[in-house]
C-alpha positions in Angstrom: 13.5 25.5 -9.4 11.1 22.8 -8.3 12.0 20.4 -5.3 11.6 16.9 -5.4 8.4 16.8 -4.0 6.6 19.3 -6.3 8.0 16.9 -8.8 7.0 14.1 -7.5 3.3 14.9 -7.3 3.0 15.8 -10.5 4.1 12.2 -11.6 0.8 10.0 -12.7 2.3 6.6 -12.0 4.9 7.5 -9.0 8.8 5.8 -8.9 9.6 3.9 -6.3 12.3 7.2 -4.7 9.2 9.2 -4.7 6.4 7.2 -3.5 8.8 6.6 -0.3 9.5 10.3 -0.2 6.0 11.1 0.2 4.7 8.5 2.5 4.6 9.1 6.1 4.4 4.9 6.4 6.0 2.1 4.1 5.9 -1.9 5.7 4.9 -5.0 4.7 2.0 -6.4 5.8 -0.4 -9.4 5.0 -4.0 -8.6 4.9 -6.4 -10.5 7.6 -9.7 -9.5 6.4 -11.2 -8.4 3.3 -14.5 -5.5 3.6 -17.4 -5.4 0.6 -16.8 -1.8 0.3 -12.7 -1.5 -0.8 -11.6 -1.9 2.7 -8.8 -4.5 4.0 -7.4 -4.8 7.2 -3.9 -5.8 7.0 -1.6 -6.8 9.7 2.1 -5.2 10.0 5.0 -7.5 9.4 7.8 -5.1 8.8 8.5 -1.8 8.9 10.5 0.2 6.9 9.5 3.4 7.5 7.2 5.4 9.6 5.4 4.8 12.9 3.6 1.9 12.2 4.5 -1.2 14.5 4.8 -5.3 14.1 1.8 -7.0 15.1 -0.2 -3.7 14.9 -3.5 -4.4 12.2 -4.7 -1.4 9.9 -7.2 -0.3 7.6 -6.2 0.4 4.3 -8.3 1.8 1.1 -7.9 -0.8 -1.0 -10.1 0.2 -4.5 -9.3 -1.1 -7.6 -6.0 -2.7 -6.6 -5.9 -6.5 -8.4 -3.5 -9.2 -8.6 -2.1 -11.0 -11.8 -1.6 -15.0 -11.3 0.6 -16.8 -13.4 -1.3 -18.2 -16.6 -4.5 -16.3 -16.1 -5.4 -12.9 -17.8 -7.9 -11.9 -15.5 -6.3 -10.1 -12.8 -8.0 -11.0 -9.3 -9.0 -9.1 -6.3 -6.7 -9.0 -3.2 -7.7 -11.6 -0.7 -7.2 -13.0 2.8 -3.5 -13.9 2.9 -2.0 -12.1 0.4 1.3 -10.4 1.2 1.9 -6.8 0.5 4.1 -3.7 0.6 2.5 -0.6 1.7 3.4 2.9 1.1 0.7 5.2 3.4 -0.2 9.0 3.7 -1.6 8.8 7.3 -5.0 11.1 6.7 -5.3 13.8 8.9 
């Protein structure tokens, strides 16, 4: 029989149970600075799971994640201020 997280990574587009379950780091955070090469740095505003602390900044991979705004069919790229949720697999 196949545990959840065999199952889990075998999903393409991951639920929200198993994209917790195989994060070493979920919080909220709001990124502070924005890289030309698919890099953000985002600072930590809540923590729900994981080592990570308030206050602490972090650099997050960040390629080919957009944003949808209201009345516009061009999703946009993540910017400066924008709030997030992050769910991270620390690399070893």
């Amino acid at each position: 029989m196949l545990q959840a997280k065999d199952i889990a990574k075998m999903l393409y587009v991951y639920d929200l149970d198993s994209l917790i379950f195989l994060s070493t780091d979920v919080a909220e955070a709001e990124i502070t600075r924005s890289y030309d090469i698919n890099l953000i740095d985002v600072k930590i505003t809540l923590v729900h799971k994981g080592g990570l602390k308030k206050g602490e900044t972090v650099a997050v991979h960040a390629d080919g994640y957009r944003k949808r705004k209201k009345d516009d069919p061009n999703a946009q790229p993540l910017a400066v201020g924008d709030r997030l949720v992050v769910s991270v697999a620390r690399a070893a």
